[in-house]
C-alpha positions as CSV (number, residue, x, y, z in Angstrom):
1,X,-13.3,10.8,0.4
2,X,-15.6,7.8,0.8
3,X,-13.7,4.7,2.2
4,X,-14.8,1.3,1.2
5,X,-15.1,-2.2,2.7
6,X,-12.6,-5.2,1.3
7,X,-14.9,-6.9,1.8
8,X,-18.0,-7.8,-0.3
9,X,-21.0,-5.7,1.3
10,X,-23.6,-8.8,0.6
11,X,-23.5,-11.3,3.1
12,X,-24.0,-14.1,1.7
13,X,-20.7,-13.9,0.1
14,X,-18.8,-13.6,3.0
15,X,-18.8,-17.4,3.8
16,X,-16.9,-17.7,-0.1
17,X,-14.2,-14.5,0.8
18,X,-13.5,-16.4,3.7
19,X,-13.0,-19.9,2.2
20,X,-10.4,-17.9,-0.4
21,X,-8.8,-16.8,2.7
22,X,-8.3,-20.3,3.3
23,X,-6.6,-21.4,0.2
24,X,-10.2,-23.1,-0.8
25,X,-10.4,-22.0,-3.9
26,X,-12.1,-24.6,-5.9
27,X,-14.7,-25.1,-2.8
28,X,-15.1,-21.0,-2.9
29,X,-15.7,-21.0,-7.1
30,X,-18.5,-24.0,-6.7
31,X,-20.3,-22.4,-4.0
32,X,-20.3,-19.1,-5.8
33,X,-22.3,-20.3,-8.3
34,X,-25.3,-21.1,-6.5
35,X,-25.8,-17.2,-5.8
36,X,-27.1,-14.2,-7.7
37,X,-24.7,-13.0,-10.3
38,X,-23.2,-9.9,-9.3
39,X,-20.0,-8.3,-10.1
40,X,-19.1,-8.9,-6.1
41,X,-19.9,-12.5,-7.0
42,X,-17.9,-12.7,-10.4
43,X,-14.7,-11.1,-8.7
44,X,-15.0,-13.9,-5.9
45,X,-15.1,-16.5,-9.0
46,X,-11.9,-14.8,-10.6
47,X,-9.9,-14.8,-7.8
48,X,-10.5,-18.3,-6.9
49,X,-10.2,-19.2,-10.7
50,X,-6.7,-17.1,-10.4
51,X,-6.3,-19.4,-6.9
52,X,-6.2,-22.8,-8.9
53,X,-4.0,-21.7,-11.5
54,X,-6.7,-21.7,-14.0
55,X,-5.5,-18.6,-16.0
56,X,-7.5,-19.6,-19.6
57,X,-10.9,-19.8,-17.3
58,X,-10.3,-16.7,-15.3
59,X,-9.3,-14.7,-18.2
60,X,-12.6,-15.6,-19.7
61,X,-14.6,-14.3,-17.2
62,X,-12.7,-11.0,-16.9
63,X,-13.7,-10.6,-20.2
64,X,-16.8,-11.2,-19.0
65,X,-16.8,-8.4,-16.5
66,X,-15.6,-6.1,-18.8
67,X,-18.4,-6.3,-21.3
68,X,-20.9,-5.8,-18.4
């Protein structure tokens, strides 16, 4: 069996997982943003949504992920 990474495989997005690690969550979600939307990328935005308490907005965007 294949094991996987915890962490995001594109690099760019390891700056953001490590801000989350750091209980930056709102810095983590705006900086996100500014990077190709992938599902790496959307789970990174959920978890910092889920981070600030903001169940409403990260319910929407599991949803979101979902759909696609």
């Amino acid at each position: 069996m294949e094991t996987r990474s915890e962490t995001p495989r594109e690099t760019w997005l390891q700056p953001i997982v490590a801000l989350l690690g750091e209980g930056e969550f709102a810095e983590a979600y705006a900086l996100a943003a500014y990077f190709p939307n992938t599902r790496n990328r959307q789970l990174v935005q959920l978890a910092a949504l889920l981070g600030q308490n903001k169940v409403t907005e990260a319910s929407d965007l599991l949803g979101g992920l979902s759909r696609s």
